[in-house]
C-alpha positions, -999 to +999 in steps of 0.1 A: +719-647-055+684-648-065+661-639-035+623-652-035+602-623-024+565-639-020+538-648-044+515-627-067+481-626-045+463-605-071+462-587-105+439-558-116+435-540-153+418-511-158+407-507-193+397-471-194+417-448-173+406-437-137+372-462-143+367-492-120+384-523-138+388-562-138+404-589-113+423-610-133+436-644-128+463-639-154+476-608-171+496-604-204+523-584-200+541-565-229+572-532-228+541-506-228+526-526-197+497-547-188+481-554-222+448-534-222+452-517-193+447-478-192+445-485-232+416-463-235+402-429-213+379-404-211+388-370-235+379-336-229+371-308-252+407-293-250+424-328-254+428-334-218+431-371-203+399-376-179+415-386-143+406-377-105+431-347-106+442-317-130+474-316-140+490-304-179+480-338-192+448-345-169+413-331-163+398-340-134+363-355-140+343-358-109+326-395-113+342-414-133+350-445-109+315-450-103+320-466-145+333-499-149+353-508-178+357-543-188+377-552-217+359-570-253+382-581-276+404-547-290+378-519-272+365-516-239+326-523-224+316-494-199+290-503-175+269-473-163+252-470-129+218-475-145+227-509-156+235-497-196+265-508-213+286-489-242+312-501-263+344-478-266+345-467-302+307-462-310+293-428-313+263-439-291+287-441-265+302-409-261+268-396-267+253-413-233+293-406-218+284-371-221+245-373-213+257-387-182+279-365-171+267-333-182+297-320-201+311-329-234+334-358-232+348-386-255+366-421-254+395-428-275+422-449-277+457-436-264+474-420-288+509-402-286+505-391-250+505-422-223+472-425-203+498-441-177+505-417-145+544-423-143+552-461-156+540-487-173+534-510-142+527-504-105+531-529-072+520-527-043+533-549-015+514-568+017+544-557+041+538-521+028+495-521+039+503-538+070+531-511+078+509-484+067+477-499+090+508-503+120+516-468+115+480-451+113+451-474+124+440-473+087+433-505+075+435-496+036+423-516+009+445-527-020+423-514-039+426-480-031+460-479-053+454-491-082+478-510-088+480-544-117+500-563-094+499-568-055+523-592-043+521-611-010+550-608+008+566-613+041+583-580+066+562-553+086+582-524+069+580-510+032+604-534+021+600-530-011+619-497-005+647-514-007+643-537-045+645-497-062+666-502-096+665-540-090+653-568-114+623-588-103+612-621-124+578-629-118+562-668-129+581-682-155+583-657-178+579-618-173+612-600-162+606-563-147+630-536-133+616-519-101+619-481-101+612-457-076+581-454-056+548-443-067+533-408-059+500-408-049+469-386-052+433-378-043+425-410-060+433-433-029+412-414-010+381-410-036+346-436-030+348-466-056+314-476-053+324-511-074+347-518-049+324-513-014+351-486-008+337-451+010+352-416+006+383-414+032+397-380+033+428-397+057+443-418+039+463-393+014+472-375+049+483-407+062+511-417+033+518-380+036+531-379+075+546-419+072+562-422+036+567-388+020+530-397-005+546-425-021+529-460-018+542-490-039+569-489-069+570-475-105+579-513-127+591-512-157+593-542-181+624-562-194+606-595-205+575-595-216+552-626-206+516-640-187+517-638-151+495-655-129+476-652-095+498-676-073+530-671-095+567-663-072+584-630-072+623-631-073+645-604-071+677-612-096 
């Protein structure tokens, strides 16, 4: 039996990866993800991915949330702190990227290796950020995660531990399968200036000691589809 979860509260693409990116009312959604989203990132000399963390395929690059990526047409406009704005694509732009930074760097459109962490979607859950808030004092902001959908749901506990390897239909079109949960990083804790949101060294700690670091669910998608801000979550 089909089993209404809650309603989609919000939805979030992020253009360039590991920049500040867009609240959406509606988001396209196709088998590589939200359309747009983490399309585009930062490159550095060696052919690493720019992120908040080094790993094979990342290189951490200290600032980049303090750039906001929206997306124009096919490419993505980066908003500096200074007020300038660069279009994805042109040289000028990775000229005044790497002005700005210091360091040579590049954008460029994904390309073989996925500019996605570990799936093409990520949720996160009202039940889980009231538990987490229960269970800490932290009161974190959805934010913090990153995630291109945040459903609104009813339960104190992470419930959504519970809809792993499930199907989930969301609005009237888009059908998903949940995976497992989501392993977080330094970047929930990190200051996103676009977002009001101060450095918080406890926060990482926090989903540590209460959820073994993982916050929200890897999604996959099934159907691809628009979902909208209001649109019902049901778990087939």
């Amino acid at each position: 039996m089909d089993q209404h979860l809650g309603r989609v509260a919000a939805l979030h693409r992020y253009p360039v990866k590991s920049m500040a990116g867009e609240h959406l009312d509606r988001l396209d959604i196709d088998e590589r993800g939200a359309v747009g989203d983490r399309s585009w990132a930062v490159y550095t000399p060696d052919g690493g991915i720019g992120s908040g963390k080094t790993t094979r395929r990342f290189r951490r690059v200290e600032g980049l949330l303090d750039l906001r990526a929206t997306l124009d047409g096919d490419a993505p406009v980066i908003g500096l702190p200074d007020g300038r704005e660069l279009r994805a694509g042109e040289p000028a732009a990775d000229e005044a990227l790497s002005a700005f930074f210091g360091r040579p760097l590049r954008l460029a459109r994904e390309h073989g290796v996925p500019h996605h962490d570990d799936a093409p979607l990520h949720l996160v859950t009202s039940a889980a950020l009231r538990r987490l808030e229960e269970l800490t004092g932290l009161a974190p902001d959805p934010a913090r995660f990153r995630a291109n959908v945040e459903l609104d749901v009813a339960g104190a506990a992470f419930v959504e531990d519970g809809w792993s390897g499930r199907r989930m239909a969301i609005g009237e079109e888009v059908v998903v399968r949940l995976g497992p949960g989501m392993p977080r990083c330094v970047m929930v804790d990190m200051a996103q200036p676009h977002e009001r949101l101060p450095h918080d060294g406890r926060l990482l700690k926090a989903i540590a000691d209460v959820h073994d670091l993982d916050f929200g669910l890897m999604v996959h998608v099934e159907r691809p589809g628009t979902v909208h801000v209001g649109d019902a979550a049901v778990l087939l």
